[in-house]
Structure formats: structure tokens, C-alpha cells
N, C-alpha and C positions, 0 to 999 in steps of 0.2 A: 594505729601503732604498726611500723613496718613490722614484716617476718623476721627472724631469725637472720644474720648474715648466710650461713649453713643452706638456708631453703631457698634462695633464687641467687637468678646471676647476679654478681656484682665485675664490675668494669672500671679499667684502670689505666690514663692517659701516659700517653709513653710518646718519648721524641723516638722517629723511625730511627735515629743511627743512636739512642740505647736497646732499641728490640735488636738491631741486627746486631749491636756487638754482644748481645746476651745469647742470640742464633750461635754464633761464632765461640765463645765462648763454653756455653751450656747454660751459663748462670746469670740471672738476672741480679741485681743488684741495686736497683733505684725505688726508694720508695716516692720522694716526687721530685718535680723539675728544681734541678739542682740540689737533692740531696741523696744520698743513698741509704740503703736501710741501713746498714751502719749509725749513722748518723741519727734517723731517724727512730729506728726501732720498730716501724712497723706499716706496712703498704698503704698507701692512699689508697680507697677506694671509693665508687660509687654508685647507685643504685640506679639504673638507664633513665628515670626522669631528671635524676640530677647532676648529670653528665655535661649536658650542653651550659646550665650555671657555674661549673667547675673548668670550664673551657675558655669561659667569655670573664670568670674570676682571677683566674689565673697563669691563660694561655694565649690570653689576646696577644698581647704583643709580641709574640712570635713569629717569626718567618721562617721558619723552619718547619718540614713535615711532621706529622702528626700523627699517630697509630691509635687505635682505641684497642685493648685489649681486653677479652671477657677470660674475668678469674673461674676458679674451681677453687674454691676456702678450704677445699676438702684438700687438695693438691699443695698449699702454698706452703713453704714451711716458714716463713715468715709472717707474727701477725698480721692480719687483716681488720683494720678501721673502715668502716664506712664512713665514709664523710657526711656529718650532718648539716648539711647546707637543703636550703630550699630549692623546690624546682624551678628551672626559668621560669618566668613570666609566658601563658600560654603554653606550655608543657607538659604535658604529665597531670596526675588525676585535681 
């Protein structure tokens, strides 16, 4: 059973031009590719072994750059879901 969301990092895929217009801005606003927390209601997140199957699920076909961001739960004021997705294949424990 993972920890707590609370007790380790969790990580959270961002197109580089929503991290800089969030720089730019103050405020981030996207909970995933092509939605915003508005929309959504609550951050994508994920746990570092299930990152790279959340990349290759949902980020493949992009050409575009790419950020990983590592959250603070404690900091977000928007909820935080971890994504329960499996680790890649060869990943993680």
C-alpha cells in the first residue's frame, strides 16, 4: 500500500509554455494536458515510478517540450489525485 499522498514527493507533467505562463502569471492553472483545474477539479498527479507510464499514456504524441514538476500537497491549494496507474514495465519496485 503506497504512503499517504502528504509523506512523499509527488510529480506533475506540464507543457513548458503552461509552467512559463504560470512563472509569468503567478498562478498555475492546468490540472492535465488540455484541461484546467477548473475544469477538472483537481491536479493530476504522480508518484516518480509512475511517471514515465503517464508520459508514454498520455504524452506520447507530443512534440512539444515537456517539464516534470515535483509538488509540495502541503503547498497546492488545489486538490491533489495521485494517479493510480501502474509503473512502466521495468520501473519502479
Amino acid at each position: 500500500m503506497a504512503p499517504p499522498v502528504g509523506s512523499r514527493p509527488i510529480y506533475h507533467c506540464s507543457l513548458v509554455s503552461d509552467w512559463e505562463l504560470a512563472q509569468r502569471s503567478g498562478t498555475y492553472a492546468i490540472s492535465s494536458r488540455g484541461r484546467t483545474l477548473e475544469q477538472e477539479g483537481f491536479v493530476h498527479a504522480s508518484y516518480a515510478e509512475q511517471v514515465p507510464g503517464v508520459l508514454q499514456r498520455f504524452y506520447a504524441d507530443l512534440e512539444v517540450p515537456l517539464c516534470l514538476l515535483v509538488l509540495d500537497p502541503e503547498l497546492v491549494a488545489a486538490p491533489v489525485v495521485a494517479e493510480n496507474l501502474p509503473a512502466a514495465p521495468g520501473i519502479g519496485p
